[in-house]
C-alpha positions in Angstrom: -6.6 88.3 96.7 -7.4 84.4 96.5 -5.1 83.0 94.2 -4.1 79.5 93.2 -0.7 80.6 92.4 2.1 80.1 93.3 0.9 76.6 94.4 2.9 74.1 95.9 3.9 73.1 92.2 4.9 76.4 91.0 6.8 76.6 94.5 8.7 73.1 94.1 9.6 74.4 90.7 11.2 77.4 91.4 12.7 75.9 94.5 14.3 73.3 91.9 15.7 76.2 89.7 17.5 77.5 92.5 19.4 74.4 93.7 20.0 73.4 90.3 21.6 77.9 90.1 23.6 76.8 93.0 25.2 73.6 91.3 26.1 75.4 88.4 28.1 78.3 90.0 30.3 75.2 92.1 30.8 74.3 89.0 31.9 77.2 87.1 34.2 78.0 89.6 35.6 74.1 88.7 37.4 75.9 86.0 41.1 76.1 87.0 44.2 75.1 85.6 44.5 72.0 87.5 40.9 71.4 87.4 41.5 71.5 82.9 44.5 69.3 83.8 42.8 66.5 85.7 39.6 66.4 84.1 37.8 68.1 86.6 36.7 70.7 84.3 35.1 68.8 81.3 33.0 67.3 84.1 31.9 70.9 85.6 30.9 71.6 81.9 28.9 68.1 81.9 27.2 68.8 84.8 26.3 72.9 83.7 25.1 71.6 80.6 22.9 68.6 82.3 20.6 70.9 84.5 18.0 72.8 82.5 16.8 75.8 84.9 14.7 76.8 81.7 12.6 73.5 81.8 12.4 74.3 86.6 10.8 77.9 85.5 8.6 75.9 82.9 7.1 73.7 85.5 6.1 76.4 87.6 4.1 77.8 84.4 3.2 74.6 83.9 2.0 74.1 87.2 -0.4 77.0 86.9 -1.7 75.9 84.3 -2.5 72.6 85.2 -4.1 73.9 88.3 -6.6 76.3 86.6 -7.7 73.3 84.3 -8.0 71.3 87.4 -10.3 73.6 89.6 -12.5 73.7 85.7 -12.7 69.7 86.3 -14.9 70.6 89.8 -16.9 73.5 88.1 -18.0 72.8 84.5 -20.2 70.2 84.4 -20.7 70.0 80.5 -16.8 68.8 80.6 -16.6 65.6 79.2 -15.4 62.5 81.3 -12.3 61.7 78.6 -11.7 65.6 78.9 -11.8 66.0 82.7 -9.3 62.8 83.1 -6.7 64.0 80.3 -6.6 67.5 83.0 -6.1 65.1 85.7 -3.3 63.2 84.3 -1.8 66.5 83.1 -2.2 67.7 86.7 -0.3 64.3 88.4 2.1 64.7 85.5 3.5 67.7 86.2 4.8 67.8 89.3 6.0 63.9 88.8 8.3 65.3 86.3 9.3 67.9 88.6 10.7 65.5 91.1 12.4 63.4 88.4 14.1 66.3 87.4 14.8 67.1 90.7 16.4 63.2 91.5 18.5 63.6 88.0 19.8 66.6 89.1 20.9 65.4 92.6 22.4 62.3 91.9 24.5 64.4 89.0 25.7 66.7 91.4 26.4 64.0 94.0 28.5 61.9 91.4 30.3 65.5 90.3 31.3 66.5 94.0 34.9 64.6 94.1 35.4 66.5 91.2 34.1 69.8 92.1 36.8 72.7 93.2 37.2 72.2 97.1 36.4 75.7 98.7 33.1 75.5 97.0 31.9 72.1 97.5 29.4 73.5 100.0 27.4 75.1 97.0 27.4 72.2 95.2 25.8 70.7 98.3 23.4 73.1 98.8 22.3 72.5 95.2 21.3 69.2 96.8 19.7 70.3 99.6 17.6 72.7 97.6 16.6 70.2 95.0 15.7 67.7 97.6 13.7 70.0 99.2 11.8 70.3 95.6 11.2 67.3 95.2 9.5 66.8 98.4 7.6 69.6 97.7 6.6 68.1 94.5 6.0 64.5 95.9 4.0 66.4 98.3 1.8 67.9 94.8 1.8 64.2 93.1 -0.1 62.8 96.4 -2.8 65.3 96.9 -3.6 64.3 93.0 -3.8 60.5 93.9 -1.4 58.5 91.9 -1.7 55.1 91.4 0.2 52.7 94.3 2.5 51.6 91.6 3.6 55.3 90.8 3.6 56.2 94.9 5.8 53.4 95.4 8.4 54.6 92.5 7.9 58.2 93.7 8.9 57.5 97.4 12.0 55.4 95.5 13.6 58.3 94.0 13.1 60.1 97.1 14.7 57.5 99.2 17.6 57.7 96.8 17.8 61.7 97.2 17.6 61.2 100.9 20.4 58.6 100.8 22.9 61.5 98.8 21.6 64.4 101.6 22.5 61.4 104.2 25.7 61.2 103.0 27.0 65.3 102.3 25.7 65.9 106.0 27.2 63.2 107.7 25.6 64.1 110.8 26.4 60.3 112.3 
């Protein structure tokens, strides 16, 4: 059947919950007796407590619903003009948070890897990857909604920042 969900929102979001799944189990297994001893742990614990999967699965709700408002917008014409741009906005806003999540996340993780238990760094990595993949995804959402150049340019920032950590764990040079 045609339906509008999962969009690319919804998709980005749950995508995000995953990386951020990821992260948390490298740093659960950061939990050892040297890890206590060196302060290793306290930052595992920092960095469980700082990624919110409730608030990923969230966005993908709220991405729904943003979407069925939006496709209203091109339907009712009765809708007011004040009404129809308050959808819009919550339409760009939604997946904009998404990849600001996604960029918090990442550059968390990235600043917890020296920390993070040795034999399962590569989790922790693929956290990144999986976020960054989100937030692509989601930048990819915040363009077909047609932000304004100012918020583009920001967007693409954080991005470039993401890129710049993936860059980095790969090492591919």
């Amino acid at each position: 059947t045609k339906q509008p969900t999962p969009g690319g929102g919804a998709a980005a979001a749950i995508g995000g919950a995953i990386g951020g799944a990821a992260a948390q189990m490298a740093a659960a297994y950061t939990q050892r007796k040297k890890d206590k001893e060196s302060g290793a742990a306290a930052k595992a614990d920092q960095l469980i407590a700082s990624i919110d999967l409730e608030k990923y699965l969230q966005g993908a709700d709220d991405d729904a619903v943003a979407y069925m408002d939006l496709q209203r917008t091109w339907k009712d014409s009765s809708m007011s003009p004040e009404e129809k741009k308050d959808i819009e906005m919550r339409a760009l806003a939604v997946p904009t948070n998404l990849l600001e999540m996604c960029h918090e996340d990442v550059m968390n993780i990235s600043n917890f890897l020296p920390h993070c238990n040795p034999n399962i760094t590569s989790d922790a990595k693929v956290g990144i990857h999986q976020l960054a993949g989100a937030a692509r995804a989601a930048f990819q959402t915040v363009m077909v909604n047609s932000p304004p150049d100012d918020e583009r340019i920001r967007l693409k920032g954080l991005l470039k920042e993401i890129n710049k950590v993936e860059d980095e764990i790969l090492d591919l040079e």
